[in-house]
The first five atom37 places (N, CA, C, CB, O) and aatype in JSON, in Angstrom:
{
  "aatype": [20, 20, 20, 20, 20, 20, 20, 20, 20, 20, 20, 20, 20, 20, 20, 20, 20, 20, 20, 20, 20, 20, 20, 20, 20, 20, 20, 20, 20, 20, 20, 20, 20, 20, 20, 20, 20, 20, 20, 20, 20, 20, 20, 20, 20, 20, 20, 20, 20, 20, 20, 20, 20, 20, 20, 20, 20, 20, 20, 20, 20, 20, 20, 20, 20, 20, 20, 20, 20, 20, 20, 20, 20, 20, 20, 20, 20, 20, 20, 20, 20, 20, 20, 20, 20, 20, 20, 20, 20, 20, 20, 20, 20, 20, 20, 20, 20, 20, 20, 20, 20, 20, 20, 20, 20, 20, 20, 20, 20, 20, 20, 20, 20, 20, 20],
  "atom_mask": [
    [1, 1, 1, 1, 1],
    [1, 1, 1, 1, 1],
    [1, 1, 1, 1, 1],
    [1, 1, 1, 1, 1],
    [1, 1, 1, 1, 1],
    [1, 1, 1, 1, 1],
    [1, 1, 1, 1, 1],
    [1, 1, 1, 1, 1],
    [1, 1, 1, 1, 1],
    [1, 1, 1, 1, 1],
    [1, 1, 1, 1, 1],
    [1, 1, 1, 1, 1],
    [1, 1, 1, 1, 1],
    [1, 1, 1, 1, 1],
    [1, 1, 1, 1, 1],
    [1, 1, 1, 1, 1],
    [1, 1, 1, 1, 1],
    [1, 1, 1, 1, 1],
    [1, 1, 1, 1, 1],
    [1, 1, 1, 1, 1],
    [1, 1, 1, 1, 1],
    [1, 1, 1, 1, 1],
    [1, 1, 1, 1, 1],
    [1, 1, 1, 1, 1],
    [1, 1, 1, 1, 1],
    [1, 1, 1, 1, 1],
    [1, 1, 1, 1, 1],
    [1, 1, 1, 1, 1],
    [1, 1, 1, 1, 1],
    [1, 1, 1, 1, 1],
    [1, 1, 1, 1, 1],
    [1, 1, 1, 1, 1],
    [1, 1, 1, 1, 1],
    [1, 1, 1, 1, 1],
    [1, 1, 1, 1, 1],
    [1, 1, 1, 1, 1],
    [1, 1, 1, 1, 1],
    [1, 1, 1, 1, 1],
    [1, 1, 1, 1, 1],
    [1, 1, 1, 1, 1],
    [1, 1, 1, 1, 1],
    [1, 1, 1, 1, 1],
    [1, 1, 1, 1, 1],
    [1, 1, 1, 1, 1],
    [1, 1, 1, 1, 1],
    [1, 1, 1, 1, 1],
    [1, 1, 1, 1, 1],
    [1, 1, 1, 1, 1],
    [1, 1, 1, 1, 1],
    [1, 1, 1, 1, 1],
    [1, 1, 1, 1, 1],
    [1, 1, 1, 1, 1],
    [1, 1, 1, 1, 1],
    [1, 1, 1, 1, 1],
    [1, 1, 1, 1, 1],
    [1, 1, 1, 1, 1],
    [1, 1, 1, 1, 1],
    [1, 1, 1, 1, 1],
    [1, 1, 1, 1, 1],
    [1, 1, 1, 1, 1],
    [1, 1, 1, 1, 1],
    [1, 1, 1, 1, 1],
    [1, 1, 1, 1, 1],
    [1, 1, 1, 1, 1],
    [1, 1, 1, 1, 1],
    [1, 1, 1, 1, 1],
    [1, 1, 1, 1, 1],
    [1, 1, 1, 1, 1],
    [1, 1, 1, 1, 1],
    [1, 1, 1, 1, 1],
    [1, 1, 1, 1, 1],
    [1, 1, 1, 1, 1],
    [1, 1, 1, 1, 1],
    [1, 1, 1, 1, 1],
    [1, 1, 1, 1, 1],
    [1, 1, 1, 1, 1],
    [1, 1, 1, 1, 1],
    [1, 1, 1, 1, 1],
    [1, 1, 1, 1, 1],
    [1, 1, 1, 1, 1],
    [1, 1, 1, 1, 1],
    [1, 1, 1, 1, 1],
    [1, 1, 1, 1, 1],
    [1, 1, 1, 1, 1],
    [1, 1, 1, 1, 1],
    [1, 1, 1, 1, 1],
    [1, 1, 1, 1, 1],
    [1, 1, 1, 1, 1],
    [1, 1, 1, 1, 1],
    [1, 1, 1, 1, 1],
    [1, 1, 1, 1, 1],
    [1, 1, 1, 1, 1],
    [1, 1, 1, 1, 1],
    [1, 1, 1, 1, 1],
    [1, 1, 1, 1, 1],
    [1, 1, 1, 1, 1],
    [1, 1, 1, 1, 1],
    [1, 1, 1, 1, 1],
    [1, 1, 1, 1, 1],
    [1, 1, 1, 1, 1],
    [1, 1, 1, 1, 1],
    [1, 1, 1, 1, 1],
    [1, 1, 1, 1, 1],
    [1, 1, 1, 1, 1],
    [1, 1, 1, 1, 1],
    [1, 1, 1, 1, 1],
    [1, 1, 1, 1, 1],
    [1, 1, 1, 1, 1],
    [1, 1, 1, 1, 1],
    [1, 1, 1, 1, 1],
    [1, 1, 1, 1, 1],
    [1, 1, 1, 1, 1],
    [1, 1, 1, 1, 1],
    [1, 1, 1, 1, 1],
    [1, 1, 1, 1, 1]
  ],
  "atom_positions": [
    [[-35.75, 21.21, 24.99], [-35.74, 22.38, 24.16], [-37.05, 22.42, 23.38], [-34.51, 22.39, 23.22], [-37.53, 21.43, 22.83]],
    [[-37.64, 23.73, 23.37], [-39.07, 23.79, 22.5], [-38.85, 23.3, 21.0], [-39.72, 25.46, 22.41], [-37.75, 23.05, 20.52]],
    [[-40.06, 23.21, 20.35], [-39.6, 23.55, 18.92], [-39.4, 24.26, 18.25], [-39.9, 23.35, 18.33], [-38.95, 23.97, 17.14]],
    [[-39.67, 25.72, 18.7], [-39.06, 26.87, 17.81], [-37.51, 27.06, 18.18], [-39.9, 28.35, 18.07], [-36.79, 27.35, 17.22]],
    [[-37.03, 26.96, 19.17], [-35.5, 26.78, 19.56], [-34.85, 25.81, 18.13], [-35.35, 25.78, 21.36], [-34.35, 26.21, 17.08]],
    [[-35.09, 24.59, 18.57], [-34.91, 23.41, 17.21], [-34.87, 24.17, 16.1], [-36.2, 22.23, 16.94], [-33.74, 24.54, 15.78]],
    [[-36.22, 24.68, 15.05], [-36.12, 24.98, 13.93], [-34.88, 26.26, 13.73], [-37.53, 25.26, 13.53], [-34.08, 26.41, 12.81]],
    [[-35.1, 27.04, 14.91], [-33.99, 27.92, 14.66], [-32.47, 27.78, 14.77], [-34.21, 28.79, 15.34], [-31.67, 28.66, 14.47]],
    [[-32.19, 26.66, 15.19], [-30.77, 26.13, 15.11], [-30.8, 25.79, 13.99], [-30.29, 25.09, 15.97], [-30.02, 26.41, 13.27]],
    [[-31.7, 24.64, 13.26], [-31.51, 23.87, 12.48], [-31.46, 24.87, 10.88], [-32.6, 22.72, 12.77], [-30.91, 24.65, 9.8]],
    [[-32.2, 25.84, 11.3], [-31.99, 27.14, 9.75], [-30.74, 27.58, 10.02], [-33.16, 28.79, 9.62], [-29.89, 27.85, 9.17]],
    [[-30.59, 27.68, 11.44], [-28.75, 28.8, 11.67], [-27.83, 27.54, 10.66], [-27.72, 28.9, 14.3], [-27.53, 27.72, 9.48]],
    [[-27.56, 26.5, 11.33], [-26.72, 25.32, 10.55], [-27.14, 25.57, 9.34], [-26.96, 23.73, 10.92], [-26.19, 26.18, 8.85]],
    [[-28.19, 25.47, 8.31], [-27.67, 25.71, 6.87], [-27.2, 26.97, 6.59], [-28.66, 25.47, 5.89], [-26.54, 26.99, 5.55]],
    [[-27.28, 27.83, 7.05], [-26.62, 29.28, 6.52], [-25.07, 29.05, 6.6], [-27.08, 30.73, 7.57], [-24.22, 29.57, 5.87]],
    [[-24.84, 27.94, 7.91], [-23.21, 28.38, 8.44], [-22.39, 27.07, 7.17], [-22.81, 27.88, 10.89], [-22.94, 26.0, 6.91]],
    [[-21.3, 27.42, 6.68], [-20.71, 26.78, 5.49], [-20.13, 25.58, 6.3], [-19.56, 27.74, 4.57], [-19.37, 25.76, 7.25]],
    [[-20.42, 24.61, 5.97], [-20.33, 22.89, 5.97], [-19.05, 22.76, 5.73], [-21.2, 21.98, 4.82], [-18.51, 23.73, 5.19]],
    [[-18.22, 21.56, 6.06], [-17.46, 20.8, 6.37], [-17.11, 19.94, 6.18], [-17.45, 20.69, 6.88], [-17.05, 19.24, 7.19]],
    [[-16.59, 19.2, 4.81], [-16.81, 18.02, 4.41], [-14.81, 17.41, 4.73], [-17.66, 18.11, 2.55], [-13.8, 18.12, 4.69]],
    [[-14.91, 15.88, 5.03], [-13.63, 15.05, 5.55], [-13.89, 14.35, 4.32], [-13.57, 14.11, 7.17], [-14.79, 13.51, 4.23]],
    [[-12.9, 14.76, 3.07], [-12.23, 14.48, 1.79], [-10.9, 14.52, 1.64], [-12.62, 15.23, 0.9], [-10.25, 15.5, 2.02]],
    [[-10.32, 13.4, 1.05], [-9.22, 12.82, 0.32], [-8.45, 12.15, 1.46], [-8.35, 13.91, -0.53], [-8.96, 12.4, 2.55]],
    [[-7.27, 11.29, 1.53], [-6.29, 10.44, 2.21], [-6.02, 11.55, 3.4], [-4.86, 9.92, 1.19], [-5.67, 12.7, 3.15]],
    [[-6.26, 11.0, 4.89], [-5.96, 11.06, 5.46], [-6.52, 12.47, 6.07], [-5.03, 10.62, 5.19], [-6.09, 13.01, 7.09]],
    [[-7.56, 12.95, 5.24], [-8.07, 14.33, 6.17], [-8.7, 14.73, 7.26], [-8.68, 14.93, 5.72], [-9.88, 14.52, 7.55]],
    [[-7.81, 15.36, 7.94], [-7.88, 15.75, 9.34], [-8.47, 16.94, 9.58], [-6.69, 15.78, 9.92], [-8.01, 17.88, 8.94]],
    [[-9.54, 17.22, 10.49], [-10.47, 18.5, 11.12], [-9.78, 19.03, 12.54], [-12.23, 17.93, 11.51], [-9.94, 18.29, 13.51]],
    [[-9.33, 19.76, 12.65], [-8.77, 20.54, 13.87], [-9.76, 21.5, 14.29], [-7.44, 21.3, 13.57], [-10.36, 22.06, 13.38]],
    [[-10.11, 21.86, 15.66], [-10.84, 23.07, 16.11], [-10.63, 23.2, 17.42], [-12.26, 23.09, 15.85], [-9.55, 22.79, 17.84]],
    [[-11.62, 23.8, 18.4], [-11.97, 23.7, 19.84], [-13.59, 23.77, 19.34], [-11.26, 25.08, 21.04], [-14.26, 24.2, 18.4]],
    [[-13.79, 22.99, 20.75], [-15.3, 22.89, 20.8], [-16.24, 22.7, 21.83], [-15.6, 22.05, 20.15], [-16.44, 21.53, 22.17]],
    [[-16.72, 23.42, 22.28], [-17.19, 23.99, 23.25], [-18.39, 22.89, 23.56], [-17.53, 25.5, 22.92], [-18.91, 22.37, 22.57]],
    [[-18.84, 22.53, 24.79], [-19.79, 21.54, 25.13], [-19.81, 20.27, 24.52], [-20.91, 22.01, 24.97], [-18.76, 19.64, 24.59]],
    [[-21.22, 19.5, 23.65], [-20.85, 18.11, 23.62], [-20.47, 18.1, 21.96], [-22.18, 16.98, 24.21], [-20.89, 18.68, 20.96]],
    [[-19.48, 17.13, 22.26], [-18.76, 16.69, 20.66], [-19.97, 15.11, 20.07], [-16.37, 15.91, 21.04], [-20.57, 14.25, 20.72]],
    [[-19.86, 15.39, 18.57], [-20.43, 14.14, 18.16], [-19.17, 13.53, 17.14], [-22.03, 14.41, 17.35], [-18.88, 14.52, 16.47]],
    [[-18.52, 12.7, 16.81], [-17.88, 12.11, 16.21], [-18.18, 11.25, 15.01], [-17.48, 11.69, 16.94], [-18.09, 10.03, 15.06]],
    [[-18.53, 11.89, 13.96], [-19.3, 11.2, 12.92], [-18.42, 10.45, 11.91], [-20.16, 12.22, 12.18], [-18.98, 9.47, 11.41]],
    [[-17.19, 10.68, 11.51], [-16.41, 9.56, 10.88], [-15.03, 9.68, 11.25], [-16.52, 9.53, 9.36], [-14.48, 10.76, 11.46]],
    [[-14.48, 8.56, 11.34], [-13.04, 8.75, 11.25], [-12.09, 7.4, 10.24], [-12.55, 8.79, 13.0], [-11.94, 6.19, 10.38]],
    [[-11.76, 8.14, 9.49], [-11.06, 7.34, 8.49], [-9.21, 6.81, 8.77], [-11.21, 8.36, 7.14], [-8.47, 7.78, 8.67]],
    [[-8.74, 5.97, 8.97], [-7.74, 5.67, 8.86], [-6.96, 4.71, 7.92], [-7.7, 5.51, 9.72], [-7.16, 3.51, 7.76]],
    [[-6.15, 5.41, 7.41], [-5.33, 4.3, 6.43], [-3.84, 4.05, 6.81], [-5.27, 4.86, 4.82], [-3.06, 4.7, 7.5]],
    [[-3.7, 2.76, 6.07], [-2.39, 2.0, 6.33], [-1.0, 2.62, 5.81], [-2.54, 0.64, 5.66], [-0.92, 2.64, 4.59]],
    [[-0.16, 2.99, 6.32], [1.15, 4.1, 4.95], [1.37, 3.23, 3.89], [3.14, 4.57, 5.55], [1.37, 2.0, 3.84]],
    [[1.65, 4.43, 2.72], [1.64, 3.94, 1.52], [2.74, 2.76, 1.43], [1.83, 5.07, 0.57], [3.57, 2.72, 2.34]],
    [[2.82, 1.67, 0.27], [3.44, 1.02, 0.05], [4.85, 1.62, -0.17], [2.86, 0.44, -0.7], [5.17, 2.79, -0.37]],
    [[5.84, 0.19, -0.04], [7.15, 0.86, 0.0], [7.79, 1.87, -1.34], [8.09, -0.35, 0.24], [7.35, 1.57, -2.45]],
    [[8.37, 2.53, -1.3], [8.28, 3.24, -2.78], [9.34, 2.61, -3.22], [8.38, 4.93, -2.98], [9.9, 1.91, -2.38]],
    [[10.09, 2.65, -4.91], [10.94, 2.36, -5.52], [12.36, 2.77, -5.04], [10.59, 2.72, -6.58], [13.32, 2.03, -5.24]],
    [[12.51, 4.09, -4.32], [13.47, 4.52, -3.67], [14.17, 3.54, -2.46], [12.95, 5.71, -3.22], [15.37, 3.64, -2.23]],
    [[13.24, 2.51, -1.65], [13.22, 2.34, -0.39], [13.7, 0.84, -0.79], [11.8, 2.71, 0.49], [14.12, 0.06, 0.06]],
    [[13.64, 0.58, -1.89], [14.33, -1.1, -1.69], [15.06, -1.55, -0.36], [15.57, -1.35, -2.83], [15.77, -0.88, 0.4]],
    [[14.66, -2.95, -0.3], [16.0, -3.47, 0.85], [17.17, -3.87, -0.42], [15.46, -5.33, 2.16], [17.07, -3.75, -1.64]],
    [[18.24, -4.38, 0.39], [19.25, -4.89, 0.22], [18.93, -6.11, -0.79], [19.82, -5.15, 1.47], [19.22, -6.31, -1.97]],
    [[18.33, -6.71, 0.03], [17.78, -7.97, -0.87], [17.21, -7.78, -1.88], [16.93, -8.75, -0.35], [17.77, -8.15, -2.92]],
    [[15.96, -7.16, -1.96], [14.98, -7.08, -3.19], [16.42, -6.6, -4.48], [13.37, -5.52, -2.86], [16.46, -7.01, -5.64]],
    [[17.4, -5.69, -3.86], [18.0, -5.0, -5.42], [18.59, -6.24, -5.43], [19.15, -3.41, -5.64], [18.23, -6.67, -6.53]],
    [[19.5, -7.41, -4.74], [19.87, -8.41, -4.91], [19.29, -9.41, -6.17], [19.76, -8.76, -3.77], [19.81, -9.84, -7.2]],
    [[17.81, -9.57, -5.48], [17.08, -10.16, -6.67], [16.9, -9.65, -7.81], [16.03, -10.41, -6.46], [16.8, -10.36, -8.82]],
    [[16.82, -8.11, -7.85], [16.39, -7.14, -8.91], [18.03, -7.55, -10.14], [16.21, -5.04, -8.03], [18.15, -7.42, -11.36]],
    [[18.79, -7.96, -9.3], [20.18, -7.99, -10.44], [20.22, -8.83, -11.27], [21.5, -8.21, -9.95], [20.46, -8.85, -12.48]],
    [[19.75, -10.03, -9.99], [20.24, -10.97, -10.33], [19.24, -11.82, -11.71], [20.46, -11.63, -8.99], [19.69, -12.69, -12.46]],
    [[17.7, -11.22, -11.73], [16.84, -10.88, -12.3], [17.56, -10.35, -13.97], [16.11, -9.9, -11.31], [17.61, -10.97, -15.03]],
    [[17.98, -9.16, -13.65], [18.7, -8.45, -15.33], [19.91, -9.77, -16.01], [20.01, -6.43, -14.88], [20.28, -9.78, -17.18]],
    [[20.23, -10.49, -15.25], [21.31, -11.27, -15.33], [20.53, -12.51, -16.27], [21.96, -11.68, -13.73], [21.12, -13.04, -17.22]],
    [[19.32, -12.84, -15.93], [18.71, -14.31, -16.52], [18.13, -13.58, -17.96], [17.2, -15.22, -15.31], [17.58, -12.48, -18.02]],
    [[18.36, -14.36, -18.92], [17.83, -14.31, -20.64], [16.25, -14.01, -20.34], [18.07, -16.14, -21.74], [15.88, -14.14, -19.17]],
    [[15.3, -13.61, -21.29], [14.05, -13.87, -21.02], [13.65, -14.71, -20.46], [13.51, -13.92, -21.73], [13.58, -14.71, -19.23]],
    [[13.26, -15.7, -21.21], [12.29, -16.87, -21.0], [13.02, -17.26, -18.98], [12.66, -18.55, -22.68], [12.21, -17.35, -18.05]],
    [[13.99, -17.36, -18.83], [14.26, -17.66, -17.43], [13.2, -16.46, -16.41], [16.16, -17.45, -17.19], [12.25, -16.67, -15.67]],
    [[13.78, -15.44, -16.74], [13.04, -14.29, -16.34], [11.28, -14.21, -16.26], [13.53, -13.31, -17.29], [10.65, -13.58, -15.42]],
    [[10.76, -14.95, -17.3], [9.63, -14.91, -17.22], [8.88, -15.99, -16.55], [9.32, -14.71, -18.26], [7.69, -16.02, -16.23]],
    [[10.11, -17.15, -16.36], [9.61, -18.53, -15.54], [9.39, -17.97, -14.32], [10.7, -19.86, -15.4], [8.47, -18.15, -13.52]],
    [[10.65, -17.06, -14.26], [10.46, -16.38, -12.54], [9.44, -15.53, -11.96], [11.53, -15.49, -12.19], [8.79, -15.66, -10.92]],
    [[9.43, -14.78, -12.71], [7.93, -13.57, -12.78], [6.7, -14.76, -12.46], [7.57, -12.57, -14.88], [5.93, -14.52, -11.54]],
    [[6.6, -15.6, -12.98], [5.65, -16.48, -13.08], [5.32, -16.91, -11.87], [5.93, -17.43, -13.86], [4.34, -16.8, -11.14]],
    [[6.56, -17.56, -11.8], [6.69, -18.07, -9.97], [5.95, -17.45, -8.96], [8.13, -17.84, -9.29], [5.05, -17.87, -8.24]],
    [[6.63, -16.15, -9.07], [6.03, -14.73, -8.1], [5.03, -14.57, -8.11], [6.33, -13.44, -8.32], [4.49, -13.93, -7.22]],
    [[4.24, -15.19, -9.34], [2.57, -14.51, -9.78], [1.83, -15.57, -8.89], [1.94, -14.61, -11.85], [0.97, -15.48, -8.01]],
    [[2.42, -16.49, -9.4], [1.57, -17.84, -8.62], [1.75, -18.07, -7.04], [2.12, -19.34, -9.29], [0.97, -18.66, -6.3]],
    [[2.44, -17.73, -6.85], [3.21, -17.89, -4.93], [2.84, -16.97, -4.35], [4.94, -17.81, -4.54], [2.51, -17.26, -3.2]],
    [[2.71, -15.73, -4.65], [2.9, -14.38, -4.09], [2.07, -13.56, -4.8], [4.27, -13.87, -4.13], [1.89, -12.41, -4.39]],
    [[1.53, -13.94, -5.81], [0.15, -12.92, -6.24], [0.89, -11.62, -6.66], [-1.11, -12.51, -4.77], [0.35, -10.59, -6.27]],
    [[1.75, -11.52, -7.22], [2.65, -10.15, -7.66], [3.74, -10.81, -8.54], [3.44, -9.18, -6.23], [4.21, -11.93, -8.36]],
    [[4.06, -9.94, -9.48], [5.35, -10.02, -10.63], [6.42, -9.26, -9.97], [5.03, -9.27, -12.27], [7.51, -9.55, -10.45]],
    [[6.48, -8.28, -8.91], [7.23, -7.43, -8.68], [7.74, -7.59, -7.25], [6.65, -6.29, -9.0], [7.23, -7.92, -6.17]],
    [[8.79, -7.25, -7.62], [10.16, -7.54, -6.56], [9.88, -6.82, -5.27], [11.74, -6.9, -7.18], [9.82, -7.45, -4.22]],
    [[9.67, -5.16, -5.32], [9.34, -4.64, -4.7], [8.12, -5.02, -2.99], [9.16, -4.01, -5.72], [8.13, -4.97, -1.76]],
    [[7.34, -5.33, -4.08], [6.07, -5.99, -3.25], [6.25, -7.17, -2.22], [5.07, -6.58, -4.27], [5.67, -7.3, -1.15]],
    [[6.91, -7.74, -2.62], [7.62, -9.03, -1.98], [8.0, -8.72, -0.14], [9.31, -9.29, -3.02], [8.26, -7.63, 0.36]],
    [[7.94, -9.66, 0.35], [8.05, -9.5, 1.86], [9.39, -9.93, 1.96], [7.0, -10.36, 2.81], [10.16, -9.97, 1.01]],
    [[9.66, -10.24, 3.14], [11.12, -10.27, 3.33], [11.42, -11.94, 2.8], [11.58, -9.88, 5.14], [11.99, -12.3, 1.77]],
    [[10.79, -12.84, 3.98], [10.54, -14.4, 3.27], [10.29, -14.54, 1.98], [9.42, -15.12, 3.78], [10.96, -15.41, 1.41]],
    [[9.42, -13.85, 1.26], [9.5, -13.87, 0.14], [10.07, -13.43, -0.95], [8.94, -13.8, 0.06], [9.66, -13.79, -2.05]],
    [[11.06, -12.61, -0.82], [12.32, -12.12, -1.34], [13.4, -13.3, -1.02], [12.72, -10.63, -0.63], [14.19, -13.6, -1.91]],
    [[13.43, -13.83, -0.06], [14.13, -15.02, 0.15], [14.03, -15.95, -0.95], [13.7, -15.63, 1.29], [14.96, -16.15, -1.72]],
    [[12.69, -16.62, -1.03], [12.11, -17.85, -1.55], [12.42, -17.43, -3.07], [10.4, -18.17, -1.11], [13.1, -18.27, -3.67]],
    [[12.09, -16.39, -3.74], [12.21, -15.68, -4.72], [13.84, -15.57, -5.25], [11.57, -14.44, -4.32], [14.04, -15.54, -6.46]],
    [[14.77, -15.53, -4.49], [16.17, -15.07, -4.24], [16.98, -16.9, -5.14], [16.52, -14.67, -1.9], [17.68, -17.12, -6.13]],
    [[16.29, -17.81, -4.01], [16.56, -19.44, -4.0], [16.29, -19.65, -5.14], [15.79, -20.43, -3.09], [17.23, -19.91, -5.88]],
    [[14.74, -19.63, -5.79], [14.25, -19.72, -7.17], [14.89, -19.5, -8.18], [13.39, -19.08, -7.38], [15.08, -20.37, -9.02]],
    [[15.47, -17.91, -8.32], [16.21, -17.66, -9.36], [17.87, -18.29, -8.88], [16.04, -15.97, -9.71], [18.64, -17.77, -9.7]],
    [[18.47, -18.93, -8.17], [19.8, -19.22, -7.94], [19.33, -20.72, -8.22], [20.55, -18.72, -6.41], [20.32, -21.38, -8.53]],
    [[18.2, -21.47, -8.22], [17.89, -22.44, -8.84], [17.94, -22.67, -10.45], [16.85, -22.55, -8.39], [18.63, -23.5, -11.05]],
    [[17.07, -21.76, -10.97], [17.21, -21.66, -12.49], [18.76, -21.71, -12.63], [16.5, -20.2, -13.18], [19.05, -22.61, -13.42]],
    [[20.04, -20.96, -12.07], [20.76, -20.42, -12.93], [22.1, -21.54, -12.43], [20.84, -18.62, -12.79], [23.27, -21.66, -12.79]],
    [[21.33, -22.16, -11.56], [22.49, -23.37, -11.44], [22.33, -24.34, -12.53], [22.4, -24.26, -10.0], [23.33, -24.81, -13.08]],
    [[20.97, -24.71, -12.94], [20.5, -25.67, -13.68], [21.12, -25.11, -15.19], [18.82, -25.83, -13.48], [21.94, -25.7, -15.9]],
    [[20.61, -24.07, -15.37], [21.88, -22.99, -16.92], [22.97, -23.6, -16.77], [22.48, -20.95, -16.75], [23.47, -24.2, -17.73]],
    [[23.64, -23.59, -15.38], [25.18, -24.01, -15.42], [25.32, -25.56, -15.71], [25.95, -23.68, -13.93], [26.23, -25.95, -16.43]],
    [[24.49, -26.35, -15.2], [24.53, -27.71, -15.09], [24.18, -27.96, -16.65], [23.5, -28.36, -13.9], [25.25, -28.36, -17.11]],
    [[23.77, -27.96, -17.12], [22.94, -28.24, -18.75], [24.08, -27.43, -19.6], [20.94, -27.35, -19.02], [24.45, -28.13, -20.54]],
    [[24.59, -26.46, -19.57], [25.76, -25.8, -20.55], [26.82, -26.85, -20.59], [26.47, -24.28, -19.97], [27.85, -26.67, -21.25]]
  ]
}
């Protein structure tokens, strides 16, 4: 292609209104005639589980959690922080809703044993 062809595309493209791929997950739909260039494509992971979506287990722990005095409660939180890099139940994987589950049925045997 000459160079006056070139400059005259390249002035048509700024006149024609731009196209920008902004915010989670934005998608460009069209048809397009001859060669495509593919300049970004963003993909993300689905959002974390929401508060609605608990398992079975996590509300298990979540009870059993309201059930221990502070200071037990905060030994546990603790636990979670240090093991699992999170205070929150939610976040927790399944094994680790487990391990988490044992922990606090640990504390609250030892309550029973010491009363």
């Amino acid at each position: 292609m000459g160079e006056l062809p070139k400059r005259l595309l390249a002035w048509l493209a700024r006149l024609l209104p731009q196209q920008k791929v902004q915010g989670d997950g934005a998608i460009q739909v069209g048809k397009v005639e001859g060669d495509m260039q593919v300049v970004h494509q963003h993909f993300y992971a689905p959002p974390a589980m929401r508060a609605n979506e608990r398992t079975a287990a996590q509300k298990e722990v979540l009870a059993m959690l309201k059930q221990l005095d502070k200071p037990a409660r905060i030994k546990v939180l603790d636990f979670m922080r240090r093991e699992f890099g999170t205070g929150m139940v939610i976040e927790l994987a399944p094994e680790q809703v487990f391990r988490a589950r044992r922990y606090v049925e640990t504390i609250n045997s030892r309550k029973r044993d010491s009363a």
